[in-house]
N, CA, C and O atoms as CSV, one atom per row, in Angstrom:
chain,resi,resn,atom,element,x,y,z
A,1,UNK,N,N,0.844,-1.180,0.000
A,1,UNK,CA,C,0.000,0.000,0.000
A,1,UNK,C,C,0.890,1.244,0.000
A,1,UNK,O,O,1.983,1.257,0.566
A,2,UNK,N,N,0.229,2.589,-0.847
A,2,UNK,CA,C,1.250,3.756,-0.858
A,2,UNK,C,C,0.882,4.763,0.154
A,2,UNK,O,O,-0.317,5.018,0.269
A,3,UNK,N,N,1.441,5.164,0.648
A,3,UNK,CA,C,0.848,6.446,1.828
A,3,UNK,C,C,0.204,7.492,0.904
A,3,UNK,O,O,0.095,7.139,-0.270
A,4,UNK,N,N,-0.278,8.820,1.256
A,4,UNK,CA,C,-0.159,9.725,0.745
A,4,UNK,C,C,-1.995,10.371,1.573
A,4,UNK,O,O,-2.447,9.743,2.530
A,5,UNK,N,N,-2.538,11.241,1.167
A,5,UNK,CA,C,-3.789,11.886,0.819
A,5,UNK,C,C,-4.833,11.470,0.573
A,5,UNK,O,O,-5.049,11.673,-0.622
A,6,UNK,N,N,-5.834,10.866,1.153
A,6,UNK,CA,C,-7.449,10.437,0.782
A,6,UNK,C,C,-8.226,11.671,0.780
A,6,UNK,O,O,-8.022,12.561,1.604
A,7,UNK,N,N,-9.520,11.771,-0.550
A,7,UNK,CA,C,-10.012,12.835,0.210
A,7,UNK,C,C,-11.077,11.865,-0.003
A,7,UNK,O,O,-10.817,11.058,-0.895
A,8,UNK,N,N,-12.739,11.655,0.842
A,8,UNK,CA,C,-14.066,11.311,0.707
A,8,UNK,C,C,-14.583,12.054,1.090
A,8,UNK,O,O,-14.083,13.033,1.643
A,9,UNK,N,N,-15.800,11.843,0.923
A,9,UNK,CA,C,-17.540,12.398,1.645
A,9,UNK,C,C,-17.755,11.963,2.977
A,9,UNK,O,O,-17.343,10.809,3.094
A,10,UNK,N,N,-18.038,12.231,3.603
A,10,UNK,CA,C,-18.704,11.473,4.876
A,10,UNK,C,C,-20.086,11.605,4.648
A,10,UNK,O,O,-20.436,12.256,3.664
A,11,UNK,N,N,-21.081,11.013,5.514
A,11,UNK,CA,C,-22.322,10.953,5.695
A,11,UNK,C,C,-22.860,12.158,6.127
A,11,UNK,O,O,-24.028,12.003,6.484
A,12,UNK,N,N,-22.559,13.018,6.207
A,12,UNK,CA,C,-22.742,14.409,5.576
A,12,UNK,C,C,-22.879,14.922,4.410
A,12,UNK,O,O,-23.571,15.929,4.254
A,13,UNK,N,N,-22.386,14.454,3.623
A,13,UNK,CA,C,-21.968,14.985,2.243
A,13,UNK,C,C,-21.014,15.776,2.457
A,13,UNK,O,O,-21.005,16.347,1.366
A,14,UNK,N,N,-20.098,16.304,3.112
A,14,UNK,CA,C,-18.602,17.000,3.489
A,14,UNK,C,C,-18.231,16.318,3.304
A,14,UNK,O,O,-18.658,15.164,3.349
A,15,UNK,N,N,-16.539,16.994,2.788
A,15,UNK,CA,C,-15.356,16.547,1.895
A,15,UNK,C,C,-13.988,16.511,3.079
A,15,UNK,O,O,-13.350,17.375,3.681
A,16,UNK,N,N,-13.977,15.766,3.046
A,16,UNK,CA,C,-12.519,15.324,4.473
A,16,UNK,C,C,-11.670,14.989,3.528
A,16,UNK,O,O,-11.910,14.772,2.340
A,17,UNK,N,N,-10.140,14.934,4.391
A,17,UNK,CA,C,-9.341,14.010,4.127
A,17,UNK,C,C,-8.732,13.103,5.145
A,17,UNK,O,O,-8.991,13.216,6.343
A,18,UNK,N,N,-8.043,12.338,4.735
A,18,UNK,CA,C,-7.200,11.927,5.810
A,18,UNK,C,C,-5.981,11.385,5.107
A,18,UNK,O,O,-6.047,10.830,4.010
A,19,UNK,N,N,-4.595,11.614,5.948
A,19,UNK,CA,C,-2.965,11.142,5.061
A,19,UNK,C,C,-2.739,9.836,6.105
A,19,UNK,O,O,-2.894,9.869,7.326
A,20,UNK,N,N,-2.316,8.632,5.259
A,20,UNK,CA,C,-1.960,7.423,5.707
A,20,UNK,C,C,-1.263,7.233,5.206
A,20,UNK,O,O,-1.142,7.727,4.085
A,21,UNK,N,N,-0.281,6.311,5.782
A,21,UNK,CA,C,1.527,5.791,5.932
A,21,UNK,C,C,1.446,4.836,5.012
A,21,UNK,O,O,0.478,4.240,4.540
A,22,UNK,N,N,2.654,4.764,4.807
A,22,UNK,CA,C,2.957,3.884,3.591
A,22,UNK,C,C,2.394,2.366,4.416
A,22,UNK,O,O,2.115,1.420,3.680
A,23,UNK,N,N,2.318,2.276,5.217
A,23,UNK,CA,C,1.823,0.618,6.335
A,23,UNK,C,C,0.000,0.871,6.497
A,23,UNK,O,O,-0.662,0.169,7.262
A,24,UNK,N,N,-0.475,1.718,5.843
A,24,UNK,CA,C,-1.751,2.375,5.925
A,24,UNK,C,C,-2.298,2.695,7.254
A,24,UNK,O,O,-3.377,2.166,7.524
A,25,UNK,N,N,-1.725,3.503,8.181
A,25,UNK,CA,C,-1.756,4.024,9.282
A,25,UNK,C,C,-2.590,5.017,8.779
A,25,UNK,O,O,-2.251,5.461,7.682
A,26,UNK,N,N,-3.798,5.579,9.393
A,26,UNK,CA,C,-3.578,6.935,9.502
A,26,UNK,C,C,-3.225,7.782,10.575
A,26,UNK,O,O,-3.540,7.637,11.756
A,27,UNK,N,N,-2.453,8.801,10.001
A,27,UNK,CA,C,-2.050,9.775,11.082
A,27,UNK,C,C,-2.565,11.241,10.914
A,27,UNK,O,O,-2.015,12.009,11.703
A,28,UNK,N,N,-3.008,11.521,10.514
A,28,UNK,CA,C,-3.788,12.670,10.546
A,28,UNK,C,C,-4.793,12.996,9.456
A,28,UNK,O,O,-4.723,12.495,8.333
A,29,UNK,N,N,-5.921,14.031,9.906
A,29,UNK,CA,C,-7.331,13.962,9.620
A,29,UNK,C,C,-7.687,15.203,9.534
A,29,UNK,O,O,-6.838,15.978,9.975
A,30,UNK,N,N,-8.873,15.796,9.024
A,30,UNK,CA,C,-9.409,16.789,8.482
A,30,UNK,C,C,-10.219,17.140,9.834
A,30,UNK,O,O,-10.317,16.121,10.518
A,31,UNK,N,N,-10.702,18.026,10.309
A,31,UNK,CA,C,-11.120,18.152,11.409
A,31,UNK,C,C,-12.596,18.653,11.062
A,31,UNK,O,O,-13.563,18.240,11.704
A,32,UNK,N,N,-12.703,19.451,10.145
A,32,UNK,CA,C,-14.068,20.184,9.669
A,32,UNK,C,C,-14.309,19.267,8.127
A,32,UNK,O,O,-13.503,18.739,7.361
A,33,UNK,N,N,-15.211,19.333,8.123
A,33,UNK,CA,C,-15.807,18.826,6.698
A,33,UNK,C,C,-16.108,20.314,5.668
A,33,UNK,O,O,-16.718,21.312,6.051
A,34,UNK,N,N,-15.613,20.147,4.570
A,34,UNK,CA,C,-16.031,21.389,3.374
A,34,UNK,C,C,-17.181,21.152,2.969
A,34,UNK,O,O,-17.866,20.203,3.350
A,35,UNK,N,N,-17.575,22.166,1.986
A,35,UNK,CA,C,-18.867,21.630,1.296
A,35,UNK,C,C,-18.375,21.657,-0.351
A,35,UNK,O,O,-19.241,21.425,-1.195
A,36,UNK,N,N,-17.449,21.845,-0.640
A,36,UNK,CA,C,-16.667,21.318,-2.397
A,36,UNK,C,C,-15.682,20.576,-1.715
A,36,UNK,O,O,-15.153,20.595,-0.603
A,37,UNK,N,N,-15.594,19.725,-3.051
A,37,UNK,CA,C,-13.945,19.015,-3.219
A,37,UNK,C,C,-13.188,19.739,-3.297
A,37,UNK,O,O,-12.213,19.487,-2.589
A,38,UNK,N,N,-13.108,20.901,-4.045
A,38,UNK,CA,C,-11.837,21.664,-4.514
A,38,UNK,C,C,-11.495,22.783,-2.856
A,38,UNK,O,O,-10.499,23.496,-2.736
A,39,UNK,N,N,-12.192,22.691,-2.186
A,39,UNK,CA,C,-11.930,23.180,-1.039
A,39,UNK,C,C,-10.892,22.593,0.228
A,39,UNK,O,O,-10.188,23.103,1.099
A,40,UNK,N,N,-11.269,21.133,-0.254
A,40,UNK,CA,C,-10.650,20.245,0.699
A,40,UNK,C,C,-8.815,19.950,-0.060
A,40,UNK,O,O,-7.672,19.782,0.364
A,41,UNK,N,N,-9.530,20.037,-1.371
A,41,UNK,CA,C,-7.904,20.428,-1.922
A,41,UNK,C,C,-6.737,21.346,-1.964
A,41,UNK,O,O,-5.589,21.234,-2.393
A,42,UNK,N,N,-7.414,22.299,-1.371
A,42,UNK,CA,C,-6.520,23.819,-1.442
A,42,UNK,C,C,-5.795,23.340,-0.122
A,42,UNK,O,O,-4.599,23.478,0.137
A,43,UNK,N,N,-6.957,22.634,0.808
A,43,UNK,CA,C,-6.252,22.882,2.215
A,43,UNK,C,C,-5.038,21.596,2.415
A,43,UNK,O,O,-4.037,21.654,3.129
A,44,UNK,N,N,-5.504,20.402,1.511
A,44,UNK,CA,C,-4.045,19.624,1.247
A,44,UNK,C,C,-2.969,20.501,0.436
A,44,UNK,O,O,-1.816,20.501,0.866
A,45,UNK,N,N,-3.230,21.132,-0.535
A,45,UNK,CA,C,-2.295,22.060,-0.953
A,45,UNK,C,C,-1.131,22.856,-0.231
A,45,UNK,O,O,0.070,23.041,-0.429
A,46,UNK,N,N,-2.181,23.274,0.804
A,46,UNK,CA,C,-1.432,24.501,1.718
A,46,UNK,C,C,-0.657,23.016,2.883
A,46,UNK,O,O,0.558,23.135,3.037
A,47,UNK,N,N,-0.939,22.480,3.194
A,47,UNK,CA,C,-0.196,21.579,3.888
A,47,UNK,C,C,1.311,21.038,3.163
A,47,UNK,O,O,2.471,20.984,3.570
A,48,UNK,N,N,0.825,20.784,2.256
A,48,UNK,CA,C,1.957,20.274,1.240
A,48,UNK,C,C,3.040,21.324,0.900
A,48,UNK,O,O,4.182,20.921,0.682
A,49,UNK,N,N,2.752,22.669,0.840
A,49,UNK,CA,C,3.371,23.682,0.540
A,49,UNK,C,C,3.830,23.926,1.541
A,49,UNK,O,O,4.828,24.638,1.420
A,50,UNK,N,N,3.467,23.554,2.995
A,50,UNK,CA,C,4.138,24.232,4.470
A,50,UNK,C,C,4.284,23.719,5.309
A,50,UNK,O,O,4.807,24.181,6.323
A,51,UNK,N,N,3.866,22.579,5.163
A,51,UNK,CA,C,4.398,21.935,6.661
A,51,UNK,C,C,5.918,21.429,6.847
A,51,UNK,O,O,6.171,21.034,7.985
A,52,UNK,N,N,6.968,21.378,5.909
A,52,UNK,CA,C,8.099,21.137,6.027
A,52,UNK,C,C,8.721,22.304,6.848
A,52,UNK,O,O,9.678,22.014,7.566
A,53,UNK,N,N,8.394,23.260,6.828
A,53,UNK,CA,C,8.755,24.557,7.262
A,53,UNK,C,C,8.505,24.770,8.615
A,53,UNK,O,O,9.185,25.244,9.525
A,54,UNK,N,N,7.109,24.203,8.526
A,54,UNK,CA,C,6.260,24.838,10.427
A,54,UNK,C,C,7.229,24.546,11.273
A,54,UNK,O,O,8.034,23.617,11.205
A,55,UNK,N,N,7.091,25.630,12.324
A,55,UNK,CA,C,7.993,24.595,13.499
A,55,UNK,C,C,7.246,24.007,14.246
A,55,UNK,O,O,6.042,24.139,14.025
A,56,UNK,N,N,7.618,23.276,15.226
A,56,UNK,CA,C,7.132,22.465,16.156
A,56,UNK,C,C,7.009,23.080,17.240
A,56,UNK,O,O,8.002,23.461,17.859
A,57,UNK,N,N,5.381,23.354,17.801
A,57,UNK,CA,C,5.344,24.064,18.779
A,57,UNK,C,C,5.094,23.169,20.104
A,57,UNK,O,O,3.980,22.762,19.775
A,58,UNK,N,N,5.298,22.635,21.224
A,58,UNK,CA,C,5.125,22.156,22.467
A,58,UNK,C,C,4.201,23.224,23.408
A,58,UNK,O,O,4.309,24.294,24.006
A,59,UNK,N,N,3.399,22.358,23.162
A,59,UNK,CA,C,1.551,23.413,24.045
A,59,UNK,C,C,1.111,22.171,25.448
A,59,UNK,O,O,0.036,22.090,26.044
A,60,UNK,N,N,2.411,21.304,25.652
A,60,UNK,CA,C,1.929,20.724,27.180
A,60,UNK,C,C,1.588,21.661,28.319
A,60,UNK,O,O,1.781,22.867,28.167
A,61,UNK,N,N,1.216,21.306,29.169
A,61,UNK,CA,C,0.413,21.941,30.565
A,61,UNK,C,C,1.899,21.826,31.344
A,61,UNK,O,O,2.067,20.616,31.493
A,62,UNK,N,N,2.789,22.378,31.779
A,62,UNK,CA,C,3.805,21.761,32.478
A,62,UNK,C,C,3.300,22.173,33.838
A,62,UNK,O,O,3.883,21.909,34.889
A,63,UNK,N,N,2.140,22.857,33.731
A,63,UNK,CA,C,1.661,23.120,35.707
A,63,UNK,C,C,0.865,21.938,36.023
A,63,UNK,O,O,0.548,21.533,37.142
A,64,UNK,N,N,0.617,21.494,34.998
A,64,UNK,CA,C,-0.111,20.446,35.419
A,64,UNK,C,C,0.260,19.215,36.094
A,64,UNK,O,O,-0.637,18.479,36.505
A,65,UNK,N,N,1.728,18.847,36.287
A,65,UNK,CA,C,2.186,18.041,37.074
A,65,UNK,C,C,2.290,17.041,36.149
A,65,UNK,O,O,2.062,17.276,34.962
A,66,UNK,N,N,2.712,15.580,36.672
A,66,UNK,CA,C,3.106,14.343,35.851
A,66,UNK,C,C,1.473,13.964,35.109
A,66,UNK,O,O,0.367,14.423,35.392
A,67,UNK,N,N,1.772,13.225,34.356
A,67,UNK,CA,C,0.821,12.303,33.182
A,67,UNK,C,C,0.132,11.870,34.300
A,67,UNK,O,O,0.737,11.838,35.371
A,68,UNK,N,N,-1.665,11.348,34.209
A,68,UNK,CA,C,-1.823,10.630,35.262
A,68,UNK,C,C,-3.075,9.430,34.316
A,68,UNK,O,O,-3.581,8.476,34.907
């Protein structure tokens, strides 16, 4: 199996995606549903165009004390 970009419908009729690993994991998901395809494409677009770049931000609670 190849990793890459799914986009479907859900039972909504909204346009998701989700990107799965070359082992067909998925690891990340569309959070809102669009109402075009070509909407849900811009926003794989803009991912593809920037996420090599983003940095990595760390948003843990550190007041929050150990994992429980």
């Amino acid at each position: 199996m190849t990793g890459g970009f799914e986009i479907y419908q859900d039972s909504a009729e909204l346009w998701r995606f989700r990107y799965r690993t070359d082992l067909g994991e998925i690891i990340a998901v569309s959070d809102e549903g669009l109402n075009k395809q070509s909407s849900i494409r811009n926003v794989i677009d803009y991912i593809q165009r920037n996420a090599a770049q983003a940095p990595i931000q760390d948003v843990t609670d550190n007041t929050a004390g150990p994992e429980q």
